[in-house]
N, C-alpha and C positions, 0 to 999 in steps of 0.2 A: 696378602692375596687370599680370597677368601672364594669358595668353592663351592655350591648347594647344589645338590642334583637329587629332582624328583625321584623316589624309591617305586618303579612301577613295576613289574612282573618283565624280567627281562626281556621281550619277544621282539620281533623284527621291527615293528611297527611301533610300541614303546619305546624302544632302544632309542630311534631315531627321535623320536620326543621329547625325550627326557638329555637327549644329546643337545637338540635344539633350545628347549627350557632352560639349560645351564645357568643359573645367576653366576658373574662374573664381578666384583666389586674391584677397584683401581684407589690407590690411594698413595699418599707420600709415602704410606710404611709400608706398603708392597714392595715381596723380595720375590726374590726366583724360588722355586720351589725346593726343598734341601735335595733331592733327585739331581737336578738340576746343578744346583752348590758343588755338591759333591763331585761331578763329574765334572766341573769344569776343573777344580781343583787335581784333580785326580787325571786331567790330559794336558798338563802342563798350559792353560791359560789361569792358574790363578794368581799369576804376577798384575793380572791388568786391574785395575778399580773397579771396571763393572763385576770382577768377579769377587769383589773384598766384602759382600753384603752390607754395609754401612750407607746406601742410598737406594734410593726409590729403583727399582726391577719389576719386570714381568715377566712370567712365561718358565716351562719344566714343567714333564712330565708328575705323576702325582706317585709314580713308582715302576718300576719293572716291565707292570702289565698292561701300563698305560701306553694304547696303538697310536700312532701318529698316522691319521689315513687322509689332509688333506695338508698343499703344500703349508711349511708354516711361513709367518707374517710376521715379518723383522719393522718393526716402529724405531725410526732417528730425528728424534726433535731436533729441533732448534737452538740457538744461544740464549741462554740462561733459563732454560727450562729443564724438565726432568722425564724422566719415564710413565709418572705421574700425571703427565700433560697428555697423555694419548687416552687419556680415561674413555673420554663419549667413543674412539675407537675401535678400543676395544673391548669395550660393554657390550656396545650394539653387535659386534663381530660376532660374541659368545651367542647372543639373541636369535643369528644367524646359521649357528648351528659348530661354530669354531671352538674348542677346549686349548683351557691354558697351556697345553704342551701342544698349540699349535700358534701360537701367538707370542711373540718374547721383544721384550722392551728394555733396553739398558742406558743409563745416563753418565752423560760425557761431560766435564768439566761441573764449575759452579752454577747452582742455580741461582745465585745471585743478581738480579738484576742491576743492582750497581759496578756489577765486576763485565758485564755483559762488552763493554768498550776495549777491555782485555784480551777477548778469544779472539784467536787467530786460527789458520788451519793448518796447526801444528803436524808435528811427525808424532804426537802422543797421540794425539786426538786421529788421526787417520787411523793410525794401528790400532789402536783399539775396535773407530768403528769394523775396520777391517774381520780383526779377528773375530768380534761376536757376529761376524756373516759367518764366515768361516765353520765359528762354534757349533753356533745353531744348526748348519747344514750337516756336519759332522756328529751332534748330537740325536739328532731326530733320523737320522739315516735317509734322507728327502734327498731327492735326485736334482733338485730347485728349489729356491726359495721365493720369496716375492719382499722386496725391500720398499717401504714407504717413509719418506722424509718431510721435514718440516724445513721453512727457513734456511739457517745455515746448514740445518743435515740433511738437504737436499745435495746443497757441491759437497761436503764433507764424506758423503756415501756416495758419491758419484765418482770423486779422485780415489775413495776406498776399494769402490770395483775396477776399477779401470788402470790403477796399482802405477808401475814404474815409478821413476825420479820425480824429484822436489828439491825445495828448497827451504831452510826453517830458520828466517831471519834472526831471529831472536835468542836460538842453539845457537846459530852462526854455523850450520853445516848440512850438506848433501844427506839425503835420503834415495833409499831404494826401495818401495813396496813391495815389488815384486811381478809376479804377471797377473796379468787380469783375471777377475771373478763374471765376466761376460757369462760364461758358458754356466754358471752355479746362481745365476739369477732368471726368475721366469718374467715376471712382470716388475718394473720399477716405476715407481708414481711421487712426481715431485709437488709438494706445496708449496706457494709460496715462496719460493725460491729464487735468490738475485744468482742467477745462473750467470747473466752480465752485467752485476754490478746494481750496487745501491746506490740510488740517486745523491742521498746526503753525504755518500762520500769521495765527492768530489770538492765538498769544501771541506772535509778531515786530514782524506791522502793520510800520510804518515805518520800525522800524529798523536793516531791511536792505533794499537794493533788491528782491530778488527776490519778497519779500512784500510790499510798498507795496502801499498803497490807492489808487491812480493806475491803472498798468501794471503793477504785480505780480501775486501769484499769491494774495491776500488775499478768501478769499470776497465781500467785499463792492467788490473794485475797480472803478472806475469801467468799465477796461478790459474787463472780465470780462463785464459787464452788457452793455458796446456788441457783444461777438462775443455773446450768446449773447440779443439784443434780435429777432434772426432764423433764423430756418427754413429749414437744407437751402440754405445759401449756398455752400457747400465744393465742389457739385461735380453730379453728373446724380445719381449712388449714394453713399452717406454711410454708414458702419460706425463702431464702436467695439468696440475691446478691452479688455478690464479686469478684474482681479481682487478679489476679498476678501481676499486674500491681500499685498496693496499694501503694501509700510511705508514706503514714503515720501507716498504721498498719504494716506493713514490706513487700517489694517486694519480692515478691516469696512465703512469708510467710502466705500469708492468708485465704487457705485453710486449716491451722492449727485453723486459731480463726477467723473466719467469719463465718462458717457455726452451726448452730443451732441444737442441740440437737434436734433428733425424726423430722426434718424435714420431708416434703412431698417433694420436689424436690430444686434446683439452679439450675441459671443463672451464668453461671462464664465466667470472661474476661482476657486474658491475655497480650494486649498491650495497650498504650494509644490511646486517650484520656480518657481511662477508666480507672483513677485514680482515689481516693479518694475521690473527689468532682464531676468528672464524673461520677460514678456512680450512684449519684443521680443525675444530672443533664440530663444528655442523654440519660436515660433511661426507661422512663415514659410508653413505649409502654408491656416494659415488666411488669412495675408495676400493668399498667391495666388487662394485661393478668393474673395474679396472681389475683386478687380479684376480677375480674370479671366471668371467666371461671376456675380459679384455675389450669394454667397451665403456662409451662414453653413455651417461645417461641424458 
């Protein structure tokens, strides 16, 4: 992670300038800031992997004196992506006048896209996303946060806020989250997201994790039914992104399982480049517009 800020004459009107001018650079080898490191260490979450610095991170304060004056901006990709992957995000975010200790990115499982047929929505994988909500809010001392997902970290931050029971086929045992993060999230904006299920796995079902009828991503999983049994849990404002244009949750199909229970509005697209990974990538202006003004553009 890498930091430049114009040196102008401190003044009111500079300030905000050189706040705005921030270059921001995102990369595989972006970590948390050691501010950041430290303190997670030091509040008893450095048991969890986003906190082990060994994968792609964003986001921490730069020190001490560094103010947190707007809400911050929790980024949760996708399966088999990274922290990495919110680059165009949060580049443009910085552009917009946001600083690294207002934006924090952490990655959950393999980035491996060959392993991608593996990930399930584990009790490792909720708790985690869980806690660096948690973290982040607890770190920055923000009365709210604003949670933006990708793909699978759409449901995966979704049963994260919304907390309670589970079930983790594969441990072979019960989970308890705990109580909802409702009230600790301001705006929540899901991409791309099989909120009800991917199309192709209805010819998988259970024979690969990521489609299981349990916690997978299988229109009828038990999982699936428990996040979407409620309304507007995610957060005070609730958005969705999504295209026609989708081919991994099915073209044509994704205004069946994109859009979000009890939402407040979408963003919908229906030719490319606003695909699956275009939607998170080319689309930052709308993302901003959602958590900042709480509006569609």
């Amino acid at each position: 992670m890498s930091t430049r800020i114009s040196s102008q004459p401190n003044t009111p009107s500079t300030a905000r300038t050189s706040k705005a001018a921030a270059e921001v650079s995102v990369s595989k080898d972006s970590r948390f800031s050691s501010d950041f490191q430290k303190w997670l260490v030091g509040h008893g979450y450095g048991k969890y992997d986003f906190a082990k610095g060994n994968v792609p991170a964003f986001g921490g304060k730069s020190g001490p004196g560094d103010k947190v004056t707007q809400e911050p901006v929790i980024f949760i990709h996708g399966n088999s992506d990274s922290a990495a992957g919110w680059k165009g995000s949060i580049e443009s975010f910085a552009k917009q006048g946001y600083k690294p200790s207002e934006m924090y990115a952490m990655t959950w499982g393999p980035s491996n896209p060959l392993q991608a047929s593996q990930q399930h929505h584990s009790e490792k994988y909720l708790e985690e996303v869980r806690a660096f909500i948690q973290a982040v809010k607890e770190y920055t001392g923000a009365k709210k946060v604003d949670v933006i997902g990708h793909s699978m970290g759409v449901t995966l931050a979704r049963k994260a806020i919304q907390g309670g029971d589970g079930f983790d086929p594969y441990a072979g045992k019960k989970f308890d989250l705990g109580k909802p993060l409702t009230n600790s999230v301001d705006t929540f904006v899901g991409i791309a997201g099989a909120n009800h299920g991917l199309a192709s796995a209805m010819l998988t079902g259970d024979m690969v994790p990521t489609t299981n009828t349990t916690d997978g991503l299988h229109p009828a999983s038990t999982f699936l039914k428990d996040i979407n049994a409620v309304n507007h849990d995610e957060g005070s404002h609730v958005f969705s992104i999504w295209s026609n244009a989708d081919e991994l949750v099915g073209v044509g199909l994704a205004g069946f399982t994109s859009p979000i229970p009890g939402q407040d509005g979408q963003k919908v697209y229906n030719t490319y480049p606003f695909g699956h990974m275009g939607l998170k990538n080319l689309t930052a202006d709308e993302q901003l517009a959602m958590i900042r003004d709480h509006k569609v553009l």
